[in-house]
C-alpha positions, 0 to 999 in steps of 0.5 A, a space after each residue: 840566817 845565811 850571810 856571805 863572809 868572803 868568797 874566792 873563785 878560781 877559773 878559766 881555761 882549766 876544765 873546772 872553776 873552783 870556788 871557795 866559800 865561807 858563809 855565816 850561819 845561824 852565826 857560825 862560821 862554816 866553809 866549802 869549796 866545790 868545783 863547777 862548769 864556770 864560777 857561778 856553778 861552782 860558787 853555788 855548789 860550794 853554798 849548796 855544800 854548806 845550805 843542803 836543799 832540793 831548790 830548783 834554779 829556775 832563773 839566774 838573770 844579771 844586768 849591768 846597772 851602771 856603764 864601764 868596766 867596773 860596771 855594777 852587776 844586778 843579779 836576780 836568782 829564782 829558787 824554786 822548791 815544793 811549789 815555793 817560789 823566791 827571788 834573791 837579788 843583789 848589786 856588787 861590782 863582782 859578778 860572782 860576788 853578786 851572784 853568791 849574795 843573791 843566791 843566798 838572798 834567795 836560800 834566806 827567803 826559802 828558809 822563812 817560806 819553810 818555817 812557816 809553813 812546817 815549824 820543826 822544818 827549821 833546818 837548811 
């Protein structure tokens, strides 16, 4: 349903990191920018902008999968919501990348966990 089409992140020692956002859904395309406390944050809050919910972040874990510099980042994310619970995972070289994909792995789980459990609730 949800599917990340490019991402662009600013950030550093500004005060805020901005990130821009444009993501599939339900094959439309939609796009959003949100600032936050590092790139991370603000890449979430600009998905959250386009895929509103009530989800709580409840893990946001990365492990380096392979050794160097351009190492690839494995990102767990864990989203919990009205006692549902999901993980969202996914491997890229870019961290923040990563972090997106998982993030939106996770909103997908959350959306099949909704819909069957509340039909009409179809709408993210």
């Amino acid at each position: 349903r949800i599917k990340v089409l490019d991402l662009d992140v600013h950030c550093g020692s500004r005060p805020k990191s901005l990130a821009a956002i444009v993501l599939e859904i339900g094959g439309e395309r939609r796009e959003a920018q949100a600032q936050g406390d590092g790139p991370v944050d603000a890449t979430f809050n600009a998905i959250k902008q386009l895929v509103p919910h009530s989800a709580h972040l409840a893990l946001f874990q990365i492990h380096a999968v392979t050794e160097g510099t351009d190492a690839q980042a494995e990102v767990t994310v864990r989203l919990e919501e009205s006692g549902k619970t999901v993980n969202g995972q996914a491997a890229e070289t870019d961290t923040i990348l990563a972090s997106a994909r998982a993030y939106v792995t996770a909103l997908n789980k959350l959306l099949v966990k909704r819909e069957k459990t509340a039909p009409a609730a179809l709408s993210a």
